[in-house]
N, C-alpha and C positions, 0 to 999 in steps of 0.2 A: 504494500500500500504506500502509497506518495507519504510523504512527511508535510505536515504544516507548521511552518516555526512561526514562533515570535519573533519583532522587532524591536531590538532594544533601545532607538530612536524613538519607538511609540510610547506616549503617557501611557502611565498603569490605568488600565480601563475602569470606567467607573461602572457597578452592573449591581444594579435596583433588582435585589430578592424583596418578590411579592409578599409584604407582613400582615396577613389580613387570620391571622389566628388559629393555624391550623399543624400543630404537630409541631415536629420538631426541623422548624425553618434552620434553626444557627448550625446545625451537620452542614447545610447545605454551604451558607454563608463560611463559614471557616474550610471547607473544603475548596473554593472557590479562591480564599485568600490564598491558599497554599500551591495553587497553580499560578498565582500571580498578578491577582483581578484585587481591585478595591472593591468588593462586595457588601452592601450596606442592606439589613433590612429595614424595610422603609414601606410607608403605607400614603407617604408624604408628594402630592400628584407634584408639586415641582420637581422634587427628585427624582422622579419617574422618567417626567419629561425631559430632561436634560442625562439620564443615564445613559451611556453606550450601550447597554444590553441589557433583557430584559430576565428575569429567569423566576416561572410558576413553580415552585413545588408543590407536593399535594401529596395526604395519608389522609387514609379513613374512606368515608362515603361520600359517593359522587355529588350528591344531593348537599349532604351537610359543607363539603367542600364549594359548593356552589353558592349557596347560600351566605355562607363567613364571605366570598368573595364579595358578595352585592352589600353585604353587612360594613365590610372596610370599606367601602366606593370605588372596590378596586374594578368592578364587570367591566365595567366600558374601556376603562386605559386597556386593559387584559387584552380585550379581542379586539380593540383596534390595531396594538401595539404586535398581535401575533399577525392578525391578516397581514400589514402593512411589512412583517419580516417577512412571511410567505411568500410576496411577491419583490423583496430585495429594497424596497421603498423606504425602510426604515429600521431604527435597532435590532441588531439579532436577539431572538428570543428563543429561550430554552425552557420547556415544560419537563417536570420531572413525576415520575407514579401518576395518581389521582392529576396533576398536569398535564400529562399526555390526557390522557382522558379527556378532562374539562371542553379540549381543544376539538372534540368531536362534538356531534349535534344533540345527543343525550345517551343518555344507558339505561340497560334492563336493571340498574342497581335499585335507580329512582323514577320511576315512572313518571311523566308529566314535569319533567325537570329539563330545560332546555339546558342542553352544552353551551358555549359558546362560539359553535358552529364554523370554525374556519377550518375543520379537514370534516371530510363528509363520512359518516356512517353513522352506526348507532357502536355503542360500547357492550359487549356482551360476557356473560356468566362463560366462565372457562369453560368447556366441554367435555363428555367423557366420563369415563369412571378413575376419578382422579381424588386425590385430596387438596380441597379447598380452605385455606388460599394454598396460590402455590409461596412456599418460602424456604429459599433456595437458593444455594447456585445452581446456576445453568450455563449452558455455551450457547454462546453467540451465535449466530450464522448470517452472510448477509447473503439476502438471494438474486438470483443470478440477474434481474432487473437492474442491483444497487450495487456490485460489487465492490466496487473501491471507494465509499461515501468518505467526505476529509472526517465525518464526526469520529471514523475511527483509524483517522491516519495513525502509523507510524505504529502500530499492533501487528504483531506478527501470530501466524500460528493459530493453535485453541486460545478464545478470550473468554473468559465467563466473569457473568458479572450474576448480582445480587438482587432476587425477585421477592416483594409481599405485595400477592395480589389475587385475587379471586376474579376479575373482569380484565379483558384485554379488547383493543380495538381491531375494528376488523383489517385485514390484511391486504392491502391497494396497493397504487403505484406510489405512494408516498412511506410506506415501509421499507426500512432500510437496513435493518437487521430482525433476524426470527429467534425462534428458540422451540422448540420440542417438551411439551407438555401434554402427555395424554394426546395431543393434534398440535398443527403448527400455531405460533404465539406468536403473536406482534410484540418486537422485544423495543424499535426504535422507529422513529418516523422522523422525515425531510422533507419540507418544502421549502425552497429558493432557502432563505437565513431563517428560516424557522424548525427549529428543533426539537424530538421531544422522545425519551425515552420511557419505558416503563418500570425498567429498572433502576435499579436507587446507586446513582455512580460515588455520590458518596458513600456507601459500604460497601463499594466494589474492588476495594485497593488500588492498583497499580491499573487496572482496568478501565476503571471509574475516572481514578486521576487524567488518564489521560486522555479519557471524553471530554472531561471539564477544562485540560488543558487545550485540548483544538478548540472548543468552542471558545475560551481567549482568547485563541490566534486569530479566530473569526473576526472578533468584536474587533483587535487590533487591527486588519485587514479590512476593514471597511472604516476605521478611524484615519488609516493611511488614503483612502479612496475620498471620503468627504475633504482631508487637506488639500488633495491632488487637484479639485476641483474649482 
């Protein structure tokens, strides 16, 4: 897989974790540090607006995670700030668990709960005779559509990273890595700069790290692109 570096000519990014009350946000935030990002959680719409990047995380229930979103005033920056990375127009943004998630149109978790609809499907109950959740490693895969995505530059080999989840979204052209559970799992998803995994790269060590590390190099690569212009 290609390598994405940093540039150490580029300011330390500034990247707005969404604080709208749900779990344990600061794994994410100090994981974020350790790759090299100014990571702040913040619920604070200036901060938002002027952040290089944007990053959801999400544990629990689709529904109550939805909810805490509209609860903080966070819904609207949320899914404008994702669509607008989807199409390259704005801050890169990373959705993490219940984040991936959110970023679909709704789930069978919570009936009558709208997602906030910037990748298209519904979110569905794992399949199978499995145990639920799954919580685990797993290995990666990316399939043959996305094989060299940058979210997992510079990983060689078997990668396994770390899953707690009972619902996965369904498997499109915006899937960019799987995994093997009872049936195939949407393990990551990609559109244009918007990003989103389902597993929790911060508990995924060296794996994890350096998701979180490309997605820095993202933000920096597009902080070198707004200079350029």
């Amino acid at each position: 897989m290609t390598e994405l570096s940093g540039d150490s000519n580029t300011s330390v990014p500034l990247l707005a974790v969404l604080d709208y009350g749900i779990g344990n946000l600061r794994s994410a935030q100090k994981a974020l540090q350790k790759v090299g990002a100014d990571a702040r959680l913040t619920n604070d719409p200036h901060l938002v607006d002027r952040a290089d990047g944007l990053v959801l995380p999400g544990v629990g229930a689709f529904g109550r995670c939805i909810e805490a979103l509209e609860d903080a005033g966070l819904r609207s920056a949320a899914a404008l700030a994702a669509a607008a990375a989807s199409k390259a127009v704005g801050p890169p943004f990373l959705g993490i668990c219940v984040g991936l998630q959110m970023l679909h149109e709704g789930s069978d978790e919570s009936p009558g709960t709208p997602g906030l609809a910037v990748l298209p499907g519904e979110v569905r109950l794992l399949g199978g005779d499995i145990k639920r959740p799954q919580m685990q490693w797993n290995r990666l895969e990316l399939p043959p559509w996305a094989p060299d995505h940058p979210m997992f530059a510079g990983l060689e080999g078997d990668s396994w990273a770390y899953f707690v989840h009972s619902y996965a979204a369904p498997i499109g052209a915006s899937s960019v890595a799987v995994c093997q559970y009872g049936t195939e799992v949407c393990a990551a998803e990609a559109v244009g700069d918007l990003w989103a995994c389902q597993f929790h790269p911060e508990k995924s060590g060296s794996v994890g790290l350096a998701v979180l590390a490309n997605f820095v190099s993202l933000v920096k690569a597009r902080q070198r692109d707004r200079r350029s212009v």
